[in-house]
N, C-alpha and C positions, 0 to 999 in steps of 0.2 A: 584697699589699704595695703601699704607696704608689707611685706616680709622681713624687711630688712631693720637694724636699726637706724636711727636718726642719725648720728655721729656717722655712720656710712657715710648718709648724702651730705653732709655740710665738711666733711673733709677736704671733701676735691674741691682740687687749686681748680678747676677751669668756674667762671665766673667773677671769683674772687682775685686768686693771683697771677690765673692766666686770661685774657678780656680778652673780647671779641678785636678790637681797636690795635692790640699788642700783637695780635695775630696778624690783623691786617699790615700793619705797620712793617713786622716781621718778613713776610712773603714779598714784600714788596722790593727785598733786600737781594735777591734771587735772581739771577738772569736766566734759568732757562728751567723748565717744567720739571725736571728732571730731580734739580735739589729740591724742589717747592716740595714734592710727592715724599722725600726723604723727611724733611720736616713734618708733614703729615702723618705720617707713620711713627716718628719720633712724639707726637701731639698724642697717640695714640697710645702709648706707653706708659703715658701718666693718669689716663683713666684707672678711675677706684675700680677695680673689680665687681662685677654682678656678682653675688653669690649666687651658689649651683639651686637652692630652694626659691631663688626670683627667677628660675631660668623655664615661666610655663609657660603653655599655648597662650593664655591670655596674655601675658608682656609681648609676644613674641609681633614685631611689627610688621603686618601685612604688605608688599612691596616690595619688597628689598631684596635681591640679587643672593646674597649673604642672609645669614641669619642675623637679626638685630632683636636684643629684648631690650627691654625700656623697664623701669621701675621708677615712683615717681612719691614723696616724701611735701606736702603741704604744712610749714612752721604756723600756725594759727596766728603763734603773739607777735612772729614778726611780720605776717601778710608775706612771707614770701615761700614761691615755689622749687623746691630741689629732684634733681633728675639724675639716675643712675644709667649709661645707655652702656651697652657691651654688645661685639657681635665675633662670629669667629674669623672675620677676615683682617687682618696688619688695615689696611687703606682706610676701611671702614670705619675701624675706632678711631683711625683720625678722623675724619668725616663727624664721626659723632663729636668727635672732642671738641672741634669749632661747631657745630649745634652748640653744647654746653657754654662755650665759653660767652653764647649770646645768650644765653636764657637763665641758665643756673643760678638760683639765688634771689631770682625776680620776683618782681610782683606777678599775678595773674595778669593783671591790666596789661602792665609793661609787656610780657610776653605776647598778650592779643596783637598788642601792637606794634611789635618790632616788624619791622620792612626787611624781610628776610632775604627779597632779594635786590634791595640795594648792598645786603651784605654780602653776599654771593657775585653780584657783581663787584665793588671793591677789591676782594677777594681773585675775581676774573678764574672761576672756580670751574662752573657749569658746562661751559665750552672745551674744558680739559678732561674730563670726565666720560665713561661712557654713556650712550642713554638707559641704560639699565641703572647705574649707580646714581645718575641725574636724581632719578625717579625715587630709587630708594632714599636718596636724601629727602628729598622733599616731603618721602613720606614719614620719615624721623623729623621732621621736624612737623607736620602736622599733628601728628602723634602727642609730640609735646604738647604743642598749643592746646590740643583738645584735652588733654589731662590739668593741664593749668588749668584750663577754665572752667573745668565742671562743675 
């Protein structure tokens, strides 16, 4: 169960005012890797803050280069799932920020099933990354899925 309150997680824009699709859409605007990573970083900015009492061994996700805690907020009446991710590196919160923008807000279901990495490739993300950050993404995003769905 969370620590945090509810109004936390249904605050943040990514999900709702910022979408996966805006993002992709967005990057696509970019000619060279260089502003893509600025925008990333900028994406990262606008993540809600993890409070410091959601910041324990248990959130803290296994993988990851960087520290990354995850906190995670299930709305019952509306079937859907909300997700806090924070980590201490600039790149990374973006990183998480596009996680969020494709899952936050979701169903469980939807989140099983979103094709993560047809979104990563649109994105043309993974190839730009090193393998260490690769890895940690993927493991923030399994992370999610498996909180969703439990």
């Amino acid at each position: 169960m969370s620590s945090a309150p509810a109004d936390l997680f249904t605050s943040s824009p990514f999900g709702s005012k910022i979408t996966a699709d805006e993002i992709v859409e967005t990057l696509e605007f970019f000619d060279d890797w260089e502003d893509r990573y600025r925008y990333v970083i900028d994406l990262g900015k606008q993540l809600v803050p993890l409070p410091e009492q959601s910041r324990t061994p248990d959130r803290l996700i296994v993988g990851c280069q960087s520290q990354v805690w995850v906190d995670h907020y299930h709305d019952a009446e509306a079937s859907q799932e909300f997700f806090l991710l924070d980590s201490d590196a600039h790149i990374v919160r973006g990183l998480a920020a596009i996680v969020l923008a494709a899952m936050n807000g979701r169903s469980s279901a939807e989140i099983a099933d979103f094709d993560v990495d047809a979104y990563f490739a649109k994105l043309d993300l993974i190839s730009h990354l090193s393998p260490t950050r690769g890895n940690g993404l993927r493991a923030m995003v399994q992370r999610v899925k498996s909180l969703a769905t439990a």
